[in-house]
C-alpha positions as CSV (number, residue, x, y, z in Angstrom):
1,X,-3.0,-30.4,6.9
2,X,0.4,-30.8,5.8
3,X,1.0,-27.6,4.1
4,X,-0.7,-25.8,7.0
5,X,1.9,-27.0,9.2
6,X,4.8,-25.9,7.5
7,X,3.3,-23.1,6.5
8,X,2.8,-22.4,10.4
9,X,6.4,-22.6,11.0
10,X,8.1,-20.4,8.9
11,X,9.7,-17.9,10.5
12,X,10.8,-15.2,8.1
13,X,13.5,-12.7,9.0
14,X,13.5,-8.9,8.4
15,X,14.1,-8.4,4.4
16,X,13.3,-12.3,3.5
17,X,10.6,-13.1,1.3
18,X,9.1,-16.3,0.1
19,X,7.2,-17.2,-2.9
20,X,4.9,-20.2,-2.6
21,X,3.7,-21.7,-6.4
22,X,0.1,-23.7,-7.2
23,X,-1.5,-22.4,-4.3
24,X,-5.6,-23.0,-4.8
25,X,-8.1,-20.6,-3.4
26,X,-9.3,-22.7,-0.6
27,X,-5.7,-23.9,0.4
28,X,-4.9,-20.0,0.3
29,X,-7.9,-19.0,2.9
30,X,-6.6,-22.1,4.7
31,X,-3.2,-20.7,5.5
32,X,-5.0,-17.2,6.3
33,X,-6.9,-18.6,8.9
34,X,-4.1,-20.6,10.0
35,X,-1.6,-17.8,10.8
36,X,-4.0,-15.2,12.0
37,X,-4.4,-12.0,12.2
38,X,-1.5,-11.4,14.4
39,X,1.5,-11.5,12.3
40,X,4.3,-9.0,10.9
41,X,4.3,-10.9,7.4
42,X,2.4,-9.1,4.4
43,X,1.0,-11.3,1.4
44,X,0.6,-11.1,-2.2
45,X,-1.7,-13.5,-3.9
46,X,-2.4,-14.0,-7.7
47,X,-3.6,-17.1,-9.7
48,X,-1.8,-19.8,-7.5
49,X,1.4,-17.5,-6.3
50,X,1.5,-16.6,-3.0
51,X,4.4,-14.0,-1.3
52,X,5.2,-13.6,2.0
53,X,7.4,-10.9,2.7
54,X,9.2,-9.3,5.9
55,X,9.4,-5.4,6.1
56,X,12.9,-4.2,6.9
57,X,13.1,-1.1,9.0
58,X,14.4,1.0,6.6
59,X,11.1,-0.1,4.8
60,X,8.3,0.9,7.5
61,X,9.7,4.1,8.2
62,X,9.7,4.7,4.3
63,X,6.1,3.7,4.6
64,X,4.9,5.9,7.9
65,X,7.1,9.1,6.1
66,X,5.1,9.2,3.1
67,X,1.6,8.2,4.7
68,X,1.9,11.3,7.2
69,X,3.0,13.4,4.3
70,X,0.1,12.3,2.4
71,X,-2.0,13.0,5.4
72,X,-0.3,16.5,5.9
73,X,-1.6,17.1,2.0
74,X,-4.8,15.8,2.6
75,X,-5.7,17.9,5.4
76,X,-4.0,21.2,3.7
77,X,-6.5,20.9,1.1
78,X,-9.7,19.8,3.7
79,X,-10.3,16.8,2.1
80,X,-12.2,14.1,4.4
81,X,-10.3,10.4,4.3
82,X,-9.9,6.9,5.8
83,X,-7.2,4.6,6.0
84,X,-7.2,0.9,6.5
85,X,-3.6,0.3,7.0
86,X,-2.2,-3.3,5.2
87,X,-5.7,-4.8,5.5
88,X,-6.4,-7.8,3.8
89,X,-8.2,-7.5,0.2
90,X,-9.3,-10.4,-1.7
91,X,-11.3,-10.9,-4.7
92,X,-11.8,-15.1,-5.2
93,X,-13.6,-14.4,-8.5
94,X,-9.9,-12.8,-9.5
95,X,-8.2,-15.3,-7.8
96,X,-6.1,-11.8,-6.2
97,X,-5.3,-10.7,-3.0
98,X,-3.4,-8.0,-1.6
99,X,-1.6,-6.6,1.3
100,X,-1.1,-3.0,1.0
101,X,1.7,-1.1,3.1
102,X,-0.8,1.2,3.5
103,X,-3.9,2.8,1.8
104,X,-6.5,5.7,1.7
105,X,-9.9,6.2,0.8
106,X,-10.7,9.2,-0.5
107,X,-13.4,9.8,-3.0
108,X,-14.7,6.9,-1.2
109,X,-14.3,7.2,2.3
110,X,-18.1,7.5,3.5
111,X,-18.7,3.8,1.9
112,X,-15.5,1.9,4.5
113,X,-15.9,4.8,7.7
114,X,-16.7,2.4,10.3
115,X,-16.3,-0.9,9.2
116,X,-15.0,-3.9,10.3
117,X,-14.7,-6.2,7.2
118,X,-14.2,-5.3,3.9
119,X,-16.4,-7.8,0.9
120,X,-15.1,-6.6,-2.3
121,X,-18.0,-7.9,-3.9
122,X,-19.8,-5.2,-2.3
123,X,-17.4,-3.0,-1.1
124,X,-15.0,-0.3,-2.9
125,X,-11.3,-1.6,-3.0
126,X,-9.0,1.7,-2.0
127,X,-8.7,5.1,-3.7
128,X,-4.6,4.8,-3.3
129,X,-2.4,2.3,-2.1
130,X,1.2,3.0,-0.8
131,X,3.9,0.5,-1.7
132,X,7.7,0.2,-0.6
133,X,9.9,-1.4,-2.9
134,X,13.0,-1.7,-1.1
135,X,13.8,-6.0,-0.6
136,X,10.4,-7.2,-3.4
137,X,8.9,-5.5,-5.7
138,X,5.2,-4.7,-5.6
139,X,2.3,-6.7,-7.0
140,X,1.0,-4.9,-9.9
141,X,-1.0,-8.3,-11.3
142,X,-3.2,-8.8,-8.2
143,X,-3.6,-4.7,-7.6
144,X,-4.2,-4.7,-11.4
145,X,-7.2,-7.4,-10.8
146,X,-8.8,-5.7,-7.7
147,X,-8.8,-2.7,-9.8
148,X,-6.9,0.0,-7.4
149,X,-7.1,3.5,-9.5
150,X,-3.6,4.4,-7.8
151,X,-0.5,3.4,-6.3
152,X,2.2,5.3,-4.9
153,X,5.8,3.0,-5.2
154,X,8.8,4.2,-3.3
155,X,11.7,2.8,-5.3
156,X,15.6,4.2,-5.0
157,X,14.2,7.1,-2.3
158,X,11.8,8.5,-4.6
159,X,8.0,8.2,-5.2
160,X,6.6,6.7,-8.4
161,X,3.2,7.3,-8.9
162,X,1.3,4.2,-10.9
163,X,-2.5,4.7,-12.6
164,X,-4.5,2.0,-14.0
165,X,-5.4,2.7,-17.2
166,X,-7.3,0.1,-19.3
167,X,-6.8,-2.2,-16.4
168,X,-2.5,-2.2,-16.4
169,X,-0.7,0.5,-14.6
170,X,1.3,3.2,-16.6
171,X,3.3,5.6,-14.5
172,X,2.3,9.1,-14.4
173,X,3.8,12.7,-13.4
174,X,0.4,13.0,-11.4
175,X,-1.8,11.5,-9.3
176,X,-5.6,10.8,-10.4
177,X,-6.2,12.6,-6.7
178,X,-3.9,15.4,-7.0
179,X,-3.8,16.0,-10.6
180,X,-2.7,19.4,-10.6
181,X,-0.1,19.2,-7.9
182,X,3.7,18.8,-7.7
183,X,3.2,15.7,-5.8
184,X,6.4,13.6,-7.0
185,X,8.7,16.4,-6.7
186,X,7.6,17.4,-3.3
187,X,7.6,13.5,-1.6
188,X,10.6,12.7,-3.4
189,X,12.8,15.6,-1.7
190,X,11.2,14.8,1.7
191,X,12.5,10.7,0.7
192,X,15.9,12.1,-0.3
193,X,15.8,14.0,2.9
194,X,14.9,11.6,5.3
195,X,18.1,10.3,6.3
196,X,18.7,13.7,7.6
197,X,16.1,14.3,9.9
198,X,13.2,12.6,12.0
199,X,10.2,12.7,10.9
200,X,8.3,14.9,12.8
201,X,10.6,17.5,11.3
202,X,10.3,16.0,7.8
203,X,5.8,16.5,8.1
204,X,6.8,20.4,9.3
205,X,8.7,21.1,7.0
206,X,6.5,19.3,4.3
207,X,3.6,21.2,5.9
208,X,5.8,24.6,4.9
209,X,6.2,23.2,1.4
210,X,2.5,23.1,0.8
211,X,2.0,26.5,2.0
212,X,5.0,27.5,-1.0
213,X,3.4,25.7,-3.4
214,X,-0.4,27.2,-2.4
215,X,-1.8,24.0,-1.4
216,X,-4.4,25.0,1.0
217,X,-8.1,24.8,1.4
């Protein structure tokens, strides 16, 4: 009861993040259930640690730029998707959980279309994750034990992308999705660029790089 209180009353500003150490399991479903669905915070658990962190502005609008980019590229080429946002995905058996910025199914969008709950014990964990490194750096531990094939970092204004290979993530020109495509070059400009222009320009233009590049159906 005690640590559900005071974890109840912390009240993180925009940029903070808190790192909470010996954490059990149970104490960590505890806390979930204790602050809800209805909160700004996004978690990382692994093996007893537990982060809290507050998104800075500058953070979310990295985060929505390169989602509707990678929804501009997705649609170019026809390819059928889902998205489930920062949903919560745990694995107890793990001892991980993880709070994506954002994240797509792709190859496996027909097994989460619809749902309401995701069981990782029967369900597929995400095809790609999107992470923003601006004030904490990302997870890789807890994404490395859930076993997401792909995460796309934003660190210094560019895009990183990170593949798990033999269950650790090495970083790669390409993505396991887009294999054959310019992918880092192209998002990384649009980062670069995106102090310069809103965004709705930023996904027209990007929309126009495609074409350049001859990514179409």
């Amino acid at each position: 009861m005690t640590v559900k209180i005071a974890i109840a009353q912390i009240q993180l500003e925009a940029g903070q993040r808190i790192v909470l150490d010996r954490i059990g399991w149970q104490e960590f479903e505890d806390i979930l259930e204790d602050l809800g669905e209805h909160r700004h915070s996004h978690i990382a658990y692994f093996k007893g640690v537990l982060e809290f962190r507050m998104p800075l502005p500058k953070h979310e609008r990295h985060k929505m730029l390169v989602s509707n980019l990678l929804v501009v590229l997705l649609n170019e080429l026809g390819l059928e998707w889902e998205s489930l946002g920062s949903t919560t995905f745990k694995n107890r058996r793990m001892q991980a959980a993880i709070e994506p910025d954002d994240c797509y199914y792709i190859q496996n969008y027909r097994a989460v279309t619809g749902m309401q709950r995701i069981d990782l014990d029967v369900d597929p964990v995400p095809d790609l994750a999107i992470e923003v490194d601006l004030t904490s750096q990302t997870q890789v531990s807890a994404y490395e034990a859930l076993g997401v094939a792909e995460i796309w970092r934003i660190r210094n204004d560019r895009l990183e992308i990170n593949l798990l290979q033999d269950g650790k993530y090495v970083s790669s020109a390409t993505g396991n999705i887009f294999s054959s495509l310019p992918i880092v070059e192209g998002i990384s400009l649009f980062l670069e660029r995106s102090g310069d222009l809103p965004m709705s320009a930023l996904c027209r233009e990007f929309r126009a790089w495609c074409c350049e590049k001859g990514i179409k159906q």
